[in-house]
N, C-alpha and C positions, 0 to 999 in steps of 0.2 A: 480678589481671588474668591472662588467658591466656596462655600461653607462644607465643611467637612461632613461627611454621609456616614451614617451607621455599616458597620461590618455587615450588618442583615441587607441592606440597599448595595448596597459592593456587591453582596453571592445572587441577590436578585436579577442584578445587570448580566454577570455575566452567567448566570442560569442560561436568562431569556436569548444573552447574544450565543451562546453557542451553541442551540438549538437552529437558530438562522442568523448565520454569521453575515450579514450583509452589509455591514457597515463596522465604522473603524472605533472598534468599542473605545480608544484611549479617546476621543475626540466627542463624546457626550456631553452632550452641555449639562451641568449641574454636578457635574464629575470631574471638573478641570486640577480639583486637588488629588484626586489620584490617578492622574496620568499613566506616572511611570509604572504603577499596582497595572494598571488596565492595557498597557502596552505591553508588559513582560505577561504579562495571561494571554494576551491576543499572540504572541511568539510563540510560548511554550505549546497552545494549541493549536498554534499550524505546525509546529514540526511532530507533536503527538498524532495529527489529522496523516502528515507528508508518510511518519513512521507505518499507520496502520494502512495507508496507501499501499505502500511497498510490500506489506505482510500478504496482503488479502491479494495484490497481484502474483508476489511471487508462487501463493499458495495456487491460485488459477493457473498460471503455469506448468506447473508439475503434475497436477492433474492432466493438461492438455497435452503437453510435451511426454516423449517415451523415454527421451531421454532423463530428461529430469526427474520421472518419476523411479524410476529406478535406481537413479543417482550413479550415472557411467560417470567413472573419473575425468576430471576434464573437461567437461560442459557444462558448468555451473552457472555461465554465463550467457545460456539459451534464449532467446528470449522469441516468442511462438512468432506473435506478428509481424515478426522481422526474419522470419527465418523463409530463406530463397530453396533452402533442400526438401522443405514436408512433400511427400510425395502423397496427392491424397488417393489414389487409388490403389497403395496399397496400404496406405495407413501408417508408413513409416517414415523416417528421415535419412536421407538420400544422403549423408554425410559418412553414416558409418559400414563399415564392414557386415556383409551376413554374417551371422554367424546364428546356430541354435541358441536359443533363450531359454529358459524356464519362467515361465509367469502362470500364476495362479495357479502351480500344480500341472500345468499342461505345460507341451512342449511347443514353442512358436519360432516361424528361422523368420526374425528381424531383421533390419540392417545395423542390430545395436548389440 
């Protein structure tokens, strides 16, 4: 078995690997005694990477979407590049009802 590495060589490795994650930090050679430290770091930050994934999309979304960014009941579960209603010449989604809008102070007849 490997010989045990400093706390400072531990934060070293996984500085360097999660900067470029390209390989399977528990599996370093010279680090076989802390596998399971370097496996639960390499989980914790792919569901930390998977979580800010989901944020930074949803948050593109809502910017793109009219719906979403207004937050019409009910659509929460929009998602832009999947959507078959964006109608792009008028800029709107083809899903909901006209109706008059208030946005930004003006008045706009959406279909939301």
């Amino acid at each position: 078995m490997a010989d045990q590495r400093t706390p400072e060589d531990i934060q070293a490795l996984k500085d360097n690997w999660y900067k470029d994650p390209i390989f399977d930090i528990e599996d370093t050679e010279g680090f076989e005694a802390h596998r399971e430290e370097l496996l639960r770091y390499s989980i914790e930050s792919k569901e930390h990477w998977k979580k800010l994934k989901k944020e930074k999309y949803n948050r593109l979304c809502s910017m793109i979407c009219p719906i979403l960014s207004i937050g019409v009941e009910g659509y929460g579960n929009c998602k832009v590049e999947e959507c078959a209603w964006w109608n792009s010449d008028r800029q709107c989604c083809g899903m909901l009802p006209h109706k008059e809008v208030v946005i930004s102070g003006g008045i706009n007849t959406h279909p939301y």
